[in-house]
ChimeraX commands (.cxc) that place a marker at each C-alpha (Angstrom):
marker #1 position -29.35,-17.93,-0.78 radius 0.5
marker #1 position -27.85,-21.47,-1.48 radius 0.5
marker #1 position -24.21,-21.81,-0.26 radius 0.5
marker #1 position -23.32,-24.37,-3.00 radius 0.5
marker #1 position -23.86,-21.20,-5.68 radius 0.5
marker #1 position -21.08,-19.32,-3.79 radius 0.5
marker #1 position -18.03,-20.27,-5.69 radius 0.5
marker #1 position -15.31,-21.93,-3.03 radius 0.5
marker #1 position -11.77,-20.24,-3.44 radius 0.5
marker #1 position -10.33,-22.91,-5.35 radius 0.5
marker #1 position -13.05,-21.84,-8.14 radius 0.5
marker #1 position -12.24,-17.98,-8.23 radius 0.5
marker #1 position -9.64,-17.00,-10.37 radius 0.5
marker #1 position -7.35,-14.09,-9.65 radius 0.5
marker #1 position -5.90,-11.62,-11.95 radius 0.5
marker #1 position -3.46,-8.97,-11.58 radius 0.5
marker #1 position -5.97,-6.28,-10.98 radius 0.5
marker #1 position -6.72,-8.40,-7.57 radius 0.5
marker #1 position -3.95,-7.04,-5.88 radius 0.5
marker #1 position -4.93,-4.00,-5.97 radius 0.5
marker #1 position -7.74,-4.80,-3.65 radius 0.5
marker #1 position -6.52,-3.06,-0.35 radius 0.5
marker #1 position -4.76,0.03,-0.16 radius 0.5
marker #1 position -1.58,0.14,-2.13 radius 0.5
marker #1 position 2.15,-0.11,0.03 radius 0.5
marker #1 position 2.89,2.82,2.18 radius 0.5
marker #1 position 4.74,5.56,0.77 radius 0.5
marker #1 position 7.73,5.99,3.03 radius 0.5
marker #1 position 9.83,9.24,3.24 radius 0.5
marker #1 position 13.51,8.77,2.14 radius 0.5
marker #1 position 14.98,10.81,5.64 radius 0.5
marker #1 position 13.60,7.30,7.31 radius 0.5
marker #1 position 13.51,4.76,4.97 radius 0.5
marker #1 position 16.72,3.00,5.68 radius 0.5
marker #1 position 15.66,2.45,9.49 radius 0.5
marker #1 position 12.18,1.61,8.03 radius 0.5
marker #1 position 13.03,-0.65,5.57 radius 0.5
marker #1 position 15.79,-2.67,7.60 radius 0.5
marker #1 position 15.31,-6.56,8.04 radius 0.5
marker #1 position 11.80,-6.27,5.89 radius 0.5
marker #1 position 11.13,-8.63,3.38 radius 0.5
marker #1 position 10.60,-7.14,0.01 radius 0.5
marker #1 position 8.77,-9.95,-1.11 radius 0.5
marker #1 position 10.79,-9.28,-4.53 radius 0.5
marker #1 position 11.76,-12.89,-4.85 radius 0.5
marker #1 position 8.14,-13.96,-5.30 radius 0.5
marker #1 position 7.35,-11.09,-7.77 radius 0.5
marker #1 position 10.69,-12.09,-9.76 radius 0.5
marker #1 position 8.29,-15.70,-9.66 radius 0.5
marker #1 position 5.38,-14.09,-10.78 radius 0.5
marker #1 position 6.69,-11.79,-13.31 radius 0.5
marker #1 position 8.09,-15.56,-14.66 radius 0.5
marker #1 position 5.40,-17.21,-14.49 radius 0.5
marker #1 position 3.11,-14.64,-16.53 radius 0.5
marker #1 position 6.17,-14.30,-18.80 radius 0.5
marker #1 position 6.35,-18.02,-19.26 radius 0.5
marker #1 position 2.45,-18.76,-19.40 radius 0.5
marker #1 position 1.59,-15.71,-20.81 radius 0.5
marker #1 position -1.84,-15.65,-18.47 radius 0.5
marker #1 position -2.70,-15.29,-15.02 radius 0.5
marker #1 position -5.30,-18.45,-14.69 radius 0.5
marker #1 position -1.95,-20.60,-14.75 radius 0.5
marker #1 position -0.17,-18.29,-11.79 radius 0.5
marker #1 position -2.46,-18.68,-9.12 radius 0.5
marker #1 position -0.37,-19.90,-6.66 radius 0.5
marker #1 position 2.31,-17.11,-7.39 radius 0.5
marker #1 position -0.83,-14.52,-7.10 radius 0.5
marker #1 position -1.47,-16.05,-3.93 radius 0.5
marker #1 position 1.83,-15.83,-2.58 radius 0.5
marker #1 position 2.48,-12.60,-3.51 radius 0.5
marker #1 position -0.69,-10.64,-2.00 radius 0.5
marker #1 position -0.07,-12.51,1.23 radius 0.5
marker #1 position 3.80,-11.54,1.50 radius 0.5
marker #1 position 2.66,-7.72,0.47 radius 0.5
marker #1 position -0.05,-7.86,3.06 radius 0.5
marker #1 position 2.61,-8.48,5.34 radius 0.5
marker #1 position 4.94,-6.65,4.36 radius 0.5
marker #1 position 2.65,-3.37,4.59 radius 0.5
marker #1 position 1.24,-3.89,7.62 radius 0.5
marker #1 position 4.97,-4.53,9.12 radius 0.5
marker #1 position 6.25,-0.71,7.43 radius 0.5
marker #1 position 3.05,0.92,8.32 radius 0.5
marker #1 position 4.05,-0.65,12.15 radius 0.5
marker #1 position 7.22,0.78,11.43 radius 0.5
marker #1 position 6.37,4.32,10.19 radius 0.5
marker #1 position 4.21,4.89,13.02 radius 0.5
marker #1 position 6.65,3.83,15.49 radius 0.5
marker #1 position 9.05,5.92,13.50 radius 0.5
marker #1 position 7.18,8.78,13.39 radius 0.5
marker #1 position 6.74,8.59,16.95 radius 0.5
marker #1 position 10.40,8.64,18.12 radius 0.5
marker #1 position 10.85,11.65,15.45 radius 0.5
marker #1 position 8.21,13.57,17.10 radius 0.5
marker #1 position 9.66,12.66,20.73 radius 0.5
marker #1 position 13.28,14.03,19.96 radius 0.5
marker #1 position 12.38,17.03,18.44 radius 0.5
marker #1 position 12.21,20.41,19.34 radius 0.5
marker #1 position 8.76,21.69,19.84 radius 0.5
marker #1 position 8.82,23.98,17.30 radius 0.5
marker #1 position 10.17,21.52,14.29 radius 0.5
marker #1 position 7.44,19.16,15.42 radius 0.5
marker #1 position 4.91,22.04,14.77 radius 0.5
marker #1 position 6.30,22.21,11.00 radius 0.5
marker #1 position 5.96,18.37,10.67 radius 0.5
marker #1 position 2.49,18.28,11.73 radius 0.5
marker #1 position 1.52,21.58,9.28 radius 0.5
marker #1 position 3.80,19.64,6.28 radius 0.5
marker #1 position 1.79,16.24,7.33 radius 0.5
marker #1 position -1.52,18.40,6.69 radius 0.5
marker #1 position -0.84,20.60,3.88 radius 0.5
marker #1 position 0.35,16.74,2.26 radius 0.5
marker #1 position -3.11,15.23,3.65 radius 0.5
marker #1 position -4.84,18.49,1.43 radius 0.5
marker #1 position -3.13,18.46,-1.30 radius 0.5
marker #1 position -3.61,14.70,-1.70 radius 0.5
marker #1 position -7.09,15.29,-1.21 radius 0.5
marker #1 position -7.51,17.58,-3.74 radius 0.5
marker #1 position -5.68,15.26,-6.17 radius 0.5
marker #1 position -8.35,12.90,-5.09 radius 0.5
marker #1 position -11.16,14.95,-6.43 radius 0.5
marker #1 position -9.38,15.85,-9.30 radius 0.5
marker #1 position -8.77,11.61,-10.00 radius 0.5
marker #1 position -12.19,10.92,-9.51 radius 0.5
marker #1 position -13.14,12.37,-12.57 radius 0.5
marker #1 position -10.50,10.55,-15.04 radius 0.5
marker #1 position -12.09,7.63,-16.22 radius 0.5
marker #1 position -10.92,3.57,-17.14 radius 0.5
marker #1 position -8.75,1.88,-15.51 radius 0.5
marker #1 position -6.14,4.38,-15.55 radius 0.5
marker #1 position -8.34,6.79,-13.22 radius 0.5
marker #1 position -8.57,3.44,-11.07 radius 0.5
marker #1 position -4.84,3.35,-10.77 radius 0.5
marker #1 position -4.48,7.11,-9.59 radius 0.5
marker #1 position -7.27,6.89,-7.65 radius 0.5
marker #1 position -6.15,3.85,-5.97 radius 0.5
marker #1 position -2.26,4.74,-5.17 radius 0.5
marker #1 position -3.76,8.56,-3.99 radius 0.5
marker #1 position -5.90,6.64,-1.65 radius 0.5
marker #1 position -3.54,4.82,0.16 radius 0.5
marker #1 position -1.22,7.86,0.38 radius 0.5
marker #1 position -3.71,9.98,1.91 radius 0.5
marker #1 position -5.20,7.13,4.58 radius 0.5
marker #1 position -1.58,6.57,5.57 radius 0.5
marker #1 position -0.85,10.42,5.28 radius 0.5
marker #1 position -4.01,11.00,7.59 radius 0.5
marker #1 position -3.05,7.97,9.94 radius 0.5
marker #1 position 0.41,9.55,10.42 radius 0.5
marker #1 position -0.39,12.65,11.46 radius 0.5
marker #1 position -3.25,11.84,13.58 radius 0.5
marker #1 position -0.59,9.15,15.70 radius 0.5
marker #1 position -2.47,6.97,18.59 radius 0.5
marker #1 position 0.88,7.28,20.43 radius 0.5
marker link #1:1,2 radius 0.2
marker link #1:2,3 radius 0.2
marker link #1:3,4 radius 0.2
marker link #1:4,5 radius 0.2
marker link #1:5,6 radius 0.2
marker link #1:6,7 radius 0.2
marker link #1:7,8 radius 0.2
marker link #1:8,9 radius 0.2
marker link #1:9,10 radius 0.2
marker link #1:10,11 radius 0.2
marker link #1:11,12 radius 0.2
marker link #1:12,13 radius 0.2
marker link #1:13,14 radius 0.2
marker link #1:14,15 radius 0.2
marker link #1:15,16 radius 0.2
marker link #1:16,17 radius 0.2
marker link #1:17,18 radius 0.2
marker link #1:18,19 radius 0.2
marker link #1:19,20 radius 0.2
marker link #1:20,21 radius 0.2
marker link #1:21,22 radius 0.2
marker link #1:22,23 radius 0.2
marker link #1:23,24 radius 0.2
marker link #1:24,25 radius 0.2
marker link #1:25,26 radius 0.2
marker link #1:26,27 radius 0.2
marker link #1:27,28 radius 0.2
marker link #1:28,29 radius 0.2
marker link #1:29,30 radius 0.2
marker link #1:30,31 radius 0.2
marker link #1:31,32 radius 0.2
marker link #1:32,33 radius 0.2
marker link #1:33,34 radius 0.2
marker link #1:34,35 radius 0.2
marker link #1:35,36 radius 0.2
marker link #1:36,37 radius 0.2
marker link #1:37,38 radius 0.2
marker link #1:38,39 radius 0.2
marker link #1:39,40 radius 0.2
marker link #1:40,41 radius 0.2
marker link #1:41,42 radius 0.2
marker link #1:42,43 radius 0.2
marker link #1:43,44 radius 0.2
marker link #1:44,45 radius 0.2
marker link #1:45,46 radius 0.2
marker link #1:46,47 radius 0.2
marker link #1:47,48 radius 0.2
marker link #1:48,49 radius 0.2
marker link #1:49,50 radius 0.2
marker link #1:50,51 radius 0.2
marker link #1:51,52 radius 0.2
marker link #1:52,53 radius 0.2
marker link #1:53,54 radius 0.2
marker link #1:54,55 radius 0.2
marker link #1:55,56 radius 0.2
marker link #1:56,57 radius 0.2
marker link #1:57,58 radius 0.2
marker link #1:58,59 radius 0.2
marker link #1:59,60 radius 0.2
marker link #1:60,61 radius 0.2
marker link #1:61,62 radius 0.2
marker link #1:62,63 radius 0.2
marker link #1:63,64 radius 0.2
marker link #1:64,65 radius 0.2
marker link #1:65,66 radius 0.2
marker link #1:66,67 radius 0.2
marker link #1:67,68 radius 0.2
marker link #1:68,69 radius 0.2
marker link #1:69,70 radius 0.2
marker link #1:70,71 radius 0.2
marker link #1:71,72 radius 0.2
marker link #1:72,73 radius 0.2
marker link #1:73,74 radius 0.2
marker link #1:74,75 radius 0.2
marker link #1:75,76 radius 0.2
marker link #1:76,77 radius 0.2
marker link #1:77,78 radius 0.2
marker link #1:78,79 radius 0.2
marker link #1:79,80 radius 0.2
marker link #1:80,81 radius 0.2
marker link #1:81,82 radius 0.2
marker link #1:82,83 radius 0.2
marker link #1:83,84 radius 0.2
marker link #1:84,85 radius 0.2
marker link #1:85,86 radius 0.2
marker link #1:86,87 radius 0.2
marker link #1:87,88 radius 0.2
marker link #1:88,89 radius 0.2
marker link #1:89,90 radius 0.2
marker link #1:90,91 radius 0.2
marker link #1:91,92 radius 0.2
marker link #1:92,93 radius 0.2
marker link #1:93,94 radius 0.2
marker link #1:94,95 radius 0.2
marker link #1:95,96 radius 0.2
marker link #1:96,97 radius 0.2
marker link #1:97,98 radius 0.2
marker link #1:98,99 radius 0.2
marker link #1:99,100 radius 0.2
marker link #1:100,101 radius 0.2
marker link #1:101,102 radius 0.2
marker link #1:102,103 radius 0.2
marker link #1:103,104 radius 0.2
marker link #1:104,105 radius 0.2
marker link #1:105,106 radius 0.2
marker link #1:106,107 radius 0.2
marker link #1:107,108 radius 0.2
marker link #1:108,109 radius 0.2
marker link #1:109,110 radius 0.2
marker link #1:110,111 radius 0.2
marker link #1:111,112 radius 0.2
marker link #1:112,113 radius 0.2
marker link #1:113,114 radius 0.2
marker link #1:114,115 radius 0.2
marker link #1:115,116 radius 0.2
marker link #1:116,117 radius 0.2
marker link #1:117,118 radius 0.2
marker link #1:118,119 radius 0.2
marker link #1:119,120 radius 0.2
marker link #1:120,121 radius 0.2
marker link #1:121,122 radius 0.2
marker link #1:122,123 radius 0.2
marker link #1:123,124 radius 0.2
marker link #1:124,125 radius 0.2
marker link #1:125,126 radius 0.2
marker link #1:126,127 radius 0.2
marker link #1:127,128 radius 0.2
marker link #1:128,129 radius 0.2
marker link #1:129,130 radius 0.2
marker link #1:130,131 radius 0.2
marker link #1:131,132 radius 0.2
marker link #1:132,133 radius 0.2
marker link #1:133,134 radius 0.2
marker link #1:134,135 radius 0.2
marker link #1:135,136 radius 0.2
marker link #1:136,137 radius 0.2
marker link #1:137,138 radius 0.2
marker link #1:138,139 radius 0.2
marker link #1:139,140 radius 0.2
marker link #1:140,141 radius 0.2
marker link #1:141,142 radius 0.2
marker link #1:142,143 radius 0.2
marker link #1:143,144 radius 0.2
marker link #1:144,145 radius 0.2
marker link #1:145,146 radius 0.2
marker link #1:146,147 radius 0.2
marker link #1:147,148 radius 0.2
marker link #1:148,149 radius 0.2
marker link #1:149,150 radius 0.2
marker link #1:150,151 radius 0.2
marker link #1:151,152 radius 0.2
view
């Protein structure tokens, strides 16, 4: 294989459907989100770019750099509330009773199932729509499954 035939980064163009590469942003509960959420950057300024830019140019070759920008500011910002709802999740399950914690682990479960059989249910809808739901049911139940099965 010649390296010179791999196309260098500055040759790959990326469209919107590129951001959708890793899982999608971690579905938070509302009874935490304000704790979660505090002091995170929403990277909506760069979107509000984005969403410009595509308005303005009216394709994505001409927004690379706002592409860019964006996936690496939503990379962070995931991996900083997924940080976040595990450590949250934590403390939750430290201060409560025994018995509540019992009911959040079952409700984390029956969540993880019925996600799953969403799943199987999305996997047969086809185009890119099926992608979508596929896609955001993934990352639900991965973050789903990594709550309830907490390192901590």
């Amino acid at each position: 294989m010649d390296v010179d035939s791999q196309p260098s980064m500055e040759e790959t163009i990326l469209v919107g459907d590129d951001l959708m590469l890793g899982p999608p942003s971690p579905h938070i509960p509302p009874d935490i989100a304000p704790h979660v959420l505090e002091g995170v950057n929403l990277c909506d300024g760069i979107l509000r770019n984005l969403f410009l830019c595509l308005q303005i140019n009216d394709i994505e070759p001409f927004c690379q750099d706002e592409i860019v920008l964006y996936r690496q500011c939503a990379e962070r910002r995931d991996n900083q509330l997924r940080d976040r709802l595990r450590h949250s999740e934590h403390k939750l399950g430290l201060v409560m009773p025994l018995e509540q914690a019992k009911e959040r682990e079952a409700q984390l479960l029956t969540e993880t199932t019925s996600l799953e059989r969403r799943m199987i249910l999305a996997s047969g809808i086809e185009g890119i729509e099926g992608f979508r739901l596929r896609w955001s049911l993934h990352g639900r139940l991965e973050d789903t499954r990594y709550i309830s099965q907490d390192p901590y």
